[in-house]
C-alpha positions as CSV (number, residue, x, y, z in Angstrom):
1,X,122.4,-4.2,67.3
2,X,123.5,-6.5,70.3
3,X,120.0,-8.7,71.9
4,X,119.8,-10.3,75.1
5,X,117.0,-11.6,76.0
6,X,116.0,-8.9,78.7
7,X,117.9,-6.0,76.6
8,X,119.2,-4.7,73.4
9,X,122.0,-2.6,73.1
10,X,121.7,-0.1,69.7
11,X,123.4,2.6,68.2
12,X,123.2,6.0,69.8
13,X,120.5,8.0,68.4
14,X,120.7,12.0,68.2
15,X,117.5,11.8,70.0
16,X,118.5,9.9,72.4
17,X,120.6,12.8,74.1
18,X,117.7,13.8,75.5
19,X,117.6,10.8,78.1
20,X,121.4,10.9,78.6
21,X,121.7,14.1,79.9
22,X,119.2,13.7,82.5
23,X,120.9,10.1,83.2
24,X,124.3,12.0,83.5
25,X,122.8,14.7,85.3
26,X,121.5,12.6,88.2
27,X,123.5,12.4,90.6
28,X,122.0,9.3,92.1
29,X,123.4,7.5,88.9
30,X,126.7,9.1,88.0
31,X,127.9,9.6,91.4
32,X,130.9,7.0,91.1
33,X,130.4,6.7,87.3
34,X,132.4,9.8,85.6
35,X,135.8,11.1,85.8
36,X,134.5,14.3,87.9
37,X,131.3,12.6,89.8
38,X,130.4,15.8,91.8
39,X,130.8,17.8,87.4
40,X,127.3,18.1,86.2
41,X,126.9,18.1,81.9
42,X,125.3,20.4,79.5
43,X,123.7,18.9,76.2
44,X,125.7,21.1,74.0
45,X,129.0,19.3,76.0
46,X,127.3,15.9,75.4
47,X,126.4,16.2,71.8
48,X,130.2,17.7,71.6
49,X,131.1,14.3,73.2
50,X,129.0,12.2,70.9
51,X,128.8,13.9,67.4
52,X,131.7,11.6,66.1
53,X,129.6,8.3,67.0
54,X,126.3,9.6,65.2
55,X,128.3,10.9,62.3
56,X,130.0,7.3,61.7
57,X,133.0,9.0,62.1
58,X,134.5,7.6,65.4
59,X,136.2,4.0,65.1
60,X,137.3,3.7,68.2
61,X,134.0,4.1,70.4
62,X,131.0,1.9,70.2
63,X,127.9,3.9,71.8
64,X,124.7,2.0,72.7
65,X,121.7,2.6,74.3
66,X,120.4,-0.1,76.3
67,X,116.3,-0.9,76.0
68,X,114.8,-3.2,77.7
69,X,113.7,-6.0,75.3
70,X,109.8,-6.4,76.5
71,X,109.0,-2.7,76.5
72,X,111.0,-1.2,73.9
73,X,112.5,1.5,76.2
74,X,115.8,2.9,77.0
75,X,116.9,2.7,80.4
76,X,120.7,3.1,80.0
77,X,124.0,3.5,77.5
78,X,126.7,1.5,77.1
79,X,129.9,1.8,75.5
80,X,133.2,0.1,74.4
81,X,136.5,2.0,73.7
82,X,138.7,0.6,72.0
83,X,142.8,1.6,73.4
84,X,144.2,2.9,70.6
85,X,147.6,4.0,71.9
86,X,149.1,0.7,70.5
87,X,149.9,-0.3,67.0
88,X,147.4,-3.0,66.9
89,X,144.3,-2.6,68.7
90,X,144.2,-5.3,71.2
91,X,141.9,-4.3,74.0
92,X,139.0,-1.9,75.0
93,X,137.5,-0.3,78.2
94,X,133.9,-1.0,78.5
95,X,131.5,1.0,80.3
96,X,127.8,0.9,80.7
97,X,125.5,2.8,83.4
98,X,121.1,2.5,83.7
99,X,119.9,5.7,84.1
100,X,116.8,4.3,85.0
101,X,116.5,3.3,88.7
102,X,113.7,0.9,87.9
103,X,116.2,-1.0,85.8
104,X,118.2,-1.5,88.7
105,X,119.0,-5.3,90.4
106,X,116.9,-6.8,87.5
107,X,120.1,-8.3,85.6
108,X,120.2,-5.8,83.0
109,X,124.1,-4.8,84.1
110,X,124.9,-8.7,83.8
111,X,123.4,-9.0,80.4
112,X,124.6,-5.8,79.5
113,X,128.3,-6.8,80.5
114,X,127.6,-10.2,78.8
115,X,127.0,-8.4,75.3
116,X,129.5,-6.1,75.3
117,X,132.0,-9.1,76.0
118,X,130.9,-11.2,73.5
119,X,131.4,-8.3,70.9
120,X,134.4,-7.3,71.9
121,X,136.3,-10.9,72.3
122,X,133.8,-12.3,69.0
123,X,133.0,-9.8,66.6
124,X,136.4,-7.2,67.1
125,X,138.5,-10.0,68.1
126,X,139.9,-8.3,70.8
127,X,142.3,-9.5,73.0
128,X,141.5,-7.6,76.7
129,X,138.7,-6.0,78.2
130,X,139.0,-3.3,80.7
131,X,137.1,-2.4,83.8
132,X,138.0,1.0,85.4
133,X,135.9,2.7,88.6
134,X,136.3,3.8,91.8
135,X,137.0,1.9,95.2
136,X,133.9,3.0,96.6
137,X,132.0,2.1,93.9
138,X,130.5,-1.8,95.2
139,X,127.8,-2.2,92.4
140,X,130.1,-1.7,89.5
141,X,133.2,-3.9,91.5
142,X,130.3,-6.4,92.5
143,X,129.2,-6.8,88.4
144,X,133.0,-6.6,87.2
145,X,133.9,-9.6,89.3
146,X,130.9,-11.5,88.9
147,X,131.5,-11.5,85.1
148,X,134.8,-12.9,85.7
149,X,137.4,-9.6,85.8
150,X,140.2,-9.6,87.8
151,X,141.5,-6.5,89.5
152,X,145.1,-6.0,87.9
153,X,145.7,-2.6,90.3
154,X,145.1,0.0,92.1
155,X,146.0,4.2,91.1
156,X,146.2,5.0,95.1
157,X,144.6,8.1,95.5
158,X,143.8,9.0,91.7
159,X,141.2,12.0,91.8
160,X,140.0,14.2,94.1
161,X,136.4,14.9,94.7
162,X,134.1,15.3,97.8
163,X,136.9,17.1,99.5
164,X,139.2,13.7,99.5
165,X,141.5,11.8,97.2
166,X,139.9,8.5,96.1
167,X,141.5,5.6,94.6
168,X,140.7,4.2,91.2
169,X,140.4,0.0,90.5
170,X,141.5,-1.3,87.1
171,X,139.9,-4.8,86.4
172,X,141.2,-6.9,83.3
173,X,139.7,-10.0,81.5
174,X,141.6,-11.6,78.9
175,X,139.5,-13.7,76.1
176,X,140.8,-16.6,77.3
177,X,139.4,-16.0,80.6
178,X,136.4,-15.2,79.3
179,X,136.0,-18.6,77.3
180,X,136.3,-20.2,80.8
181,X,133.5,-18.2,82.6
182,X,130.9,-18.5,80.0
183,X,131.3,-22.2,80.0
């Protein structure tokens, strides 16, 4: 368990499929979050996805649930992925999304982000975080730089959804970097 001190990331709970399937069923909140944004998700597909992380089984992806500390209640998940297409693992994507819109602008993302850094660069030692979304996507871009990432490119015209090609942003943070913006 990660803590904050307005949330708590924890480990993925069968029963909290329930809640993430609505999350990634709105469209309001997955809209510029997911590979296909206009693809809607059945539970048997997201307990396909998940069944590794709530087995144990599955090294390479952290899943959390976000609560909010004072109320005990979920309002998003978070993950880290670590790359493992190298010989020694040396960075991770990280990903988070609140599913709850009353969660939203109340510095749960920052925290969030701020957690799943300090694992990541602390506890697995990693080397590089990873930040990928869509152009059009402000909120995410807005967090991602105010936590320090950098945009390293741009995949021009990447997927294709709402009739139009759109492009995708990768951000990168090295530890070192982040040292610097937590001081």
């Amino acid at each position: 368990m990660l803590s904050g001190k307005k949330v708590v990331l924890r480990a993925l709970e069968r029963e909290d499929l329930k809640s993430m399937h609505k999350w990634q069923n709105d469209e309001d909140i997955m809209r510029l979050a997911r590979p296909f944004p206009d693809h809607v998700i059945s539970m048997v597909a997201l307990e396909t996805e998940y069944e590794k992380e709530l087995r144990g089984e599955d090294t390479g992806r952290r899943a959390f649930i976000i609560e909010e500390k004072s109320t005990g209640r979920s309002v998003g998940f978070a993950s880290i992925r670590i790359q493992k297409f190298q010989r020694r693992m040396t960075s991770a994507d990280i990903g988070l999304a609140l599913g709850e819109k009353r969660a939203w602008k109340k510095g749960f993302g920052t925290e969030t982000t701020r957690l799943l850094l300090d694992e990541m660069f602390h506890q697995l030692n990693l080397h590089r975080a990873e930040w990928w979304t869509y152009a059009e996507n402000n909120a995410s871009l807005k967090l991602a730089e105010k936590m320090g990432f950098k945009e390293d490119g741009r995949l021009r015209e990447a997927v294709f959804f709402d009739n139009k090609f759109h492009d995708i942003v990768v951000l990168g943070m090295l530890k070192d970097e982040y040292r610097h913006v937590k001081s």
